[in-house]
C-alpha positions as CSV (number, residue, x, y, z in Angstrom):
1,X,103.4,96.7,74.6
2,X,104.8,99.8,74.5
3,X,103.1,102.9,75.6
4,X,104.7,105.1,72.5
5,X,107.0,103.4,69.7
6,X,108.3,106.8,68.2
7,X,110.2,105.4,64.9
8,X,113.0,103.2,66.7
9,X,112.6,105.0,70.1
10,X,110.7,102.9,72.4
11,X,108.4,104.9,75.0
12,X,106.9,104.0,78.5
13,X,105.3,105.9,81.0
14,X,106.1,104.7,84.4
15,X,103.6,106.0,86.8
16,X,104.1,106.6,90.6
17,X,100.9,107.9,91.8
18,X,97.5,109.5,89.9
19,X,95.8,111.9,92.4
20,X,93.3,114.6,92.7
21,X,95.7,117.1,93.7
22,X,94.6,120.9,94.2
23,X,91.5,122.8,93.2
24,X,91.4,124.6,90.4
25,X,91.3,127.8,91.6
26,X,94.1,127.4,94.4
27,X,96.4,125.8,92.0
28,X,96.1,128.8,89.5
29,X,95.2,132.1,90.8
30,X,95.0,133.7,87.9
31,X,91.9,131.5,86.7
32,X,87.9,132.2,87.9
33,X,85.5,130.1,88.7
34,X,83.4,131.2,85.9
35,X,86.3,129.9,83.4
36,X,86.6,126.4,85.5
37,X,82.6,125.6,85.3
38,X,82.9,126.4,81.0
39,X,85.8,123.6,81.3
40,X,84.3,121.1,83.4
41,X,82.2,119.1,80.8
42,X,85.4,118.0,78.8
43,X,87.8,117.9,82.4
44,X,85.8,115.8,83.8
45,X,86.4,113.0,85.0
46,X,89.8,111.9,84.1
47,X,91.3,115.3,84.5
48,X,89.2,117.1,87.6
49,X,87.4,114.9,90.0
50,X,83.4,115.4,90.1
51,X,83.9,114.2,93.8
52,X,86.3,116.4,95.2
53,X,86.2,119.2,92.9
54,X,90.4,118.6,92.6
55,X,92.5,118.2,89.4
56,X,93.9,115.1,88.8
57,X,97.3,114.4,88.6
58,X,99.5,111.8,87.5
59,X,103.6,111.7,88.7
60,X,105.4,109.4,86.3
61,X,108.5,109.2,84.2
62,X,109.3,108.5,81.1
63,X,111.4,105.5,80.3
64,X,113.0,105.7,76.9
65,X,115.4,103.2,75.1
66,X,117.3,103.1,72.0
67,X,119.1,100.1,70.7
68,X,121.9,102.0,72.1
69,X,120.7,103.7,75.2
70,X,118.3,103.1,78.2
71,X,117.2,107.0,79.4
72,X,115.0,107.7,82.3
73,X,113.2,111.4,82.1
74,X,112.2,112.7,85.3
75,X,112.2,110.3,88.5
76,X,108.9,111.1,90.5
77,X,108.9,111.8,94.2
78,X,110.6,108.4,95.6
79,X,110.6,107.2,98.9
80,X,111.7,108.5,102.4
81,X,112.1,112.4,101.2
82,X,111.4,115.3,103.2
83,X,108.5,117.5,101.7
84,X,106.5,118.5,104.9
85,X,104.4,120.9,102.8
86,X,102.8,118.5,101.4
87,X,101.9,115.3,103.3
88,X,101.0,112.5,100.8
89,X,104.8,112.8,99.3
90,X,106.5,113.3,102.4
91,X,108.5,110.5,103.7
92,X,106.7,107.9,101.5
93,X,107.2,103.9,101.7
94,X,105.8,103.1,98.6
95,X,108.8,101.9,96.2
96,X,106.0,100.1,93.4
97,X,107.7,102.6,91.3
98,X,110.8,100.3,91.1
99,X,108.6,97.6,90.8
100,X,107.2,99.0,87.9
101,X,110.2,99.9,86.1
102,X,111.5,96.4,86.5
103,X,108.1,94.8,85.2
104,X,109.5,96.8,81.7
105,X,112.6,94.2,82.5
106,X,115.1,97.6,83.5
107,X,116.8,97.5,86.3
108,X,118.3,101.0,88.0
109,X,121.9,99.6,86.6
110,X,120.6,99.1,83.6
111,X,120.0,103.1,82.9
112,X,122.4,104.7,80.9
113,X,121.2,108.8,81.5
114,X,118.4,110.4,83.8
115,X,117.5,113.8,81.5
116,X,115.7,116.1,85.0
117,X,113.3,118.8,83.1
118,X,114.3,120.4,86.4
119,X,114.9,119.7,90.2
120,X,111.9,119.9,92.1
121,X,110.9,117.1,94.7
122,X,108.3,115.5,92.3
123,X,110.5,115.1,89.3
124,X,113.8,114.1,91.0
125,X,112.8,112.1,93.7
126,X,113.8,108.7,92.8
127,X,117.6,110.6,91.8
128,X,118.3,108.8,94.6
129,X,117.3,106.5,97.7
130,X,118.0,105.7,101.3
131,X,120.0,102.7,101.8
132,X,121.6,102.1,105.3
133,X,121.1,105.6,106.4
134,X,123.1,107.2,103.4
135,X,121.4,108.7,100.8
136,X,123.1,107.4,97.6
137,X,122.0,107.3,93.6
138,X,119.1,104.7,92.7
139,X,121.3,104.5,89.0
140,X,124.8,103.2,89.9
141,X,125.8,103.4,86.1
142,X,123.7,106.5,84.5
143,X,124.9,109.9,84.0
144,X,122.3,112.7,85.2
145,X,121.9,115.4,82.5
146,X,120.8,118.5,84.3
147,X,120.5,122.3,83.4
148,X,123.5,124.7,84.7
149,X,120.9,127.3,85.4
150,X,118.9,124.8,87.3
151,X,121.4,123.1,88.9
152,X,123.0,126.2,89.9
153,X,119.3,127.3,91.4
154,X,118.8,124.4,93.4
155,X,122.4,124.2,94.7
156,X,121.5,127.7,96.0
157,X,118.7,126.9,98.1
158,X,120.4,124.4,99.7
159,X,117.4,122.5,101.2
160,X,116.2,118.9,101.3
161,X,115.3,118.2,98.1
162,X,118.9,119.6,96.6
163,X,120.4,117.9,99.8
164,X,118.7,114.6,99.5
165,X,118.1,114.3,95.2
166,X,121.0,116.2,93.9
167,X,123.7,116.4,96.1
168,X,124.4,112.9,96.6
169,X,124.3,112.3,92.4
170,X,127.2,115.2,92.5
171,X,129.2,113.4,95.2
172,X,129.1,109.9,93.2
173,X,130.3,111.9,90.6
174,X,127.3,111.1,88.2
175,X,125.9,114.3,87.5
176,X,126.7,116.5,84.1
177,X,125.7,119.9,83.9
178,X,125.0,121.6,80.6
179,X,123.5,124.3,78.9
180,X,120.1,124.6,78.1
181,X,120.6,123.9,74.2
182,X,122.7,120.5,74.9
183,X,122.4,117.8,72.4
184,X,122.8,114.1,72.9
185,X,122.7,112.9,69.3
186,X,120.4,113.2,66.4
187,X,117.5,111.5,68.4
188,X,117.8,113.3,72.3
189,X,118.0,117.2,72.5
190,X,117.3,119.8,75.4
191,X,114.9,122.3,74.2
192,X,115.1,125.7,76.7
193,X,111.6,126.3,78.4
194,X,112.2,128.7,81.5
195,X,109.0,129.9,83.5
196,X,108.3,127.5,86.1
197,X,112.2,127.3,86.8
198,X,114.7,129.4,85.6
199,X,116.6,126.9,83.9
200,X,113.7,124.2,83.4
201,X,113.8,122.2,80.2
202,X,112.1,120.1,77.8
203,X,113.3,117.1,76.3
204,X,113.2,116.6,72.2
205,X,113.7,113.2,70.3
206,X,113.1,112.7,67.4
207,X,113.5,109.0,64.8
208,X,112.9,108.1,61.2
209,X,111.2,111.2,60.2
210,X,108.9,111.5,63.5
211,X,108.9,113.7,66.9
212,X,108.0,113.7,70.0
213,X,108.8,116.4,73.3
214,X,108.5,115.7,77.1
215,X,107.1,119.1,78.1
216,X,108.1,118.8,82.3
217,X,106.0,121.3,84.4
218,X,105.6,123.9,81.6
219,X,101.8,122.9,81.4
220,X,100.6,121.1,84.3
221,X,96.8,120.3,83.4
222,X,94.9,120.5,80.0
223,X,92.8,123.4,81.6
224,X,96.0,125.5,80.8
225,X,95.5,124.8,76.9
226,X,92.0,126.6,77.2
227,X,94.2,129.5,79.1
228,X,97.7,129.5,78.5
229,X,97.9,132.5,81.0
230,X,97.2,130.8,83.9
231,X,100.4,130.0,85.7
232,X,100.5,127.5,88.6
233,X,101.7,128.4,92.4
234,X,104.9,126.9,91.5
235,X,105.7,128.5,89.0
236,X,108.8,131.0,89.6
237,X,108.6,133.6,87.0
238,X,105.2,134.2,86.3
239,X,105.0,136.5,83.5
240,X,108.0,134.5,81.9
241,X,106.2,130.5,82.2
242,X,103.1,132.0,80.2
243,X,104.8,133.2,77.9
244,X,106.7,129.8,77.1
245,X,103.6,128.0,77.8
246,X,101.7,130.1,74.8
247,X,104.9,129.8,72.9
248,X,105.4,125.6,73.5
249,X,101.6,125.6,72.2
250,X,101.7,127.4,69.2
251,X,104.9,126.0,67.9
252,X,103.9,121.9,69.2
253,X,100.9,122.8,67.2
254,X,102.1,124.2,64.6
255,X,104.5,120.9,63.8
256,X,101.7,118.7,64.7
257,X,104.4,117.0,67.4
258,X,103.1,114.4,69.7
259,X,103.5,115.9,73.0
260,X,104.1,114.1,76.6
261,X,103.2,115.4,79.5
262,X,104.2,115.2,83.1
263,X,101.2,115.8,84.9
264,X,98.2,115.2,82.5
265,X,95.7,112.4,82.8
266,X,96.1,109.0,80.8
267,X,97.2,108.2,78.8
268,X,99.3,111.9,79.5
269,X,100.7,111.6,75.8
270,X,98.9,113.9,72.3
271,X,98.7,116.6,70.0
272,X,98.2,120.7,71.2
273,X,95.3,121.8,68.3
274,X,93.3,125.1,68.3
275,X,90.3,125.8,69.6
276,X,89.0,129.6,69.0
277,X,91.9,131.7,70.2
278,X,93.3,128.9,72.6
279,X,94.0,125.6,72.1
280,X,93.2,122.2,73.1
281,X,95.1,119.2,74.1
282,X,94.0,115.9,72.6
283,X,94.6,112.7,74.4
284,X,96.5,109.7,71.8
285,X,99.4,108.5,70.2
């Protein structure tokens, strides 16, 4: 069964890892401890671990098929990458995540498009993998829709993860860079949400009247519905991602769109509603 059937859009979350992560309190400096303990009765358990006192995080991708299209959004951390600053990603061996994407009978040839919110290590991972010491794309046949402004940012930094996810996609000629307002069709649509990168995006889609949006690392945790302010340690323009967080929560709320997170716990898909002079984010399809 489908994790999400959004009019004739077919949605499934493909899930590489679920993890307590960070603490609170390192992973947003801007928050308190006072304002963690007033959140931990409805964060815990699924979304901050009791034991360790980490929030939990889920890496996944979203796989998305049409009657005409098979679309992968985001690709998790993959296997054999360099990310020395933080251990339990770097140089993995675990490829379930393939495994997993074929139990939904999809193959990597069978993916049409790869839509990347944006280009860090943990959404653009499985861009490619290692096969007889090359690095070379895990889609032979898909075209990877990425941001000019990201693109453009991660070709500049010119480290492992643009060297080993991105830079091999370019050479096979896959990759298609557009703006931050592209449209696919009437169901797929970039919707521009700069903060955490400066050309990170959300993804729209929309069928037979209903709507959806894959937020990327806009909001990492449900903590940041309760304060919108509270930027993560990744995020590159502070002052810029909190103001596109506050404004992605009014406006998802506002529409009453069914919103799918990256990072959030299962089931990781729901509504933004309000809750005093915040909101909240509540967990369902």
């Amino acid at each position: 069964m489908a994790n999400l059937v959004l009019g004739e859009i077919q949605v499934d979350r493909i899930v590489e890892m679920i993890l307590p992560f960070e603490t609170p309190s390192n992973f947003f400096p801007d928050s308190s401890q006072e304002q963690i303990d007033l959140c931990k009765p409805w964060l815990e358990p699924l979304a901050l671990c009791p034991e360790t006192g980490k929030l939990i995080l889920v890496v996944q991708s979203y796989l998305v098929r049409t009657r005409h299209h098979t679309i992968l959004i985001d690709t998790c951390v993959g296997c054999d990458k360099t990310i020395p600053y933080y251990l339990d990603w770097n140089k993995r061996t675990d490829r379930s995540w393939l495994s997993r994407l074929a139990e939904h009978q999809v193959s990597p040839e069978d993916v049409d498009y790869v839509f990347c919110t944006h280009l860090h290590c943990d959404h653009a991972g499985w861009n490619t993998q290692l096969l007889n010491g090359q690095w070379v794309p895990t889609f032979p046949n898909a075209k990877y829709i990425m941001s000019r402004e990201d693109f453009e940012q991660a070709e500049e930094l010119d480290d492992s993860g643009y060297n080993e996810n991105v830079l091999p996609v370019v050479e096979a000629g896959q990759v298609v860079i557009v703006g931050s307002d592209y449209v696919m069709d009437d169901n797929f649509w970039f919707e521009s949400t700069p903060g955490h990168t400066s050309g990170h995006i959300a993804v729209g889609m929309a069928s037979n009247g209903e709507e959806a949006v894959m937020s990327g690392d806009l909001i990492h945790s449900p903590i940041q519905c309760a304060y919108p302010e509270w930027n993560a340690v990744s995020d590159a323009n502070p002052p810029l991602a909190a103001l596109t967080r506050r404004k992605f929560l009014i406006d998802n709320c506002d529409r009453n769109r069914l919103v799918m997170t990256a990072h959030f716990p299962e089931p990781s898909l729901g509504r933004i509603v309000r809750a005093d002079d915040a909101f909240r984010f509540v967990p369902g399809d």
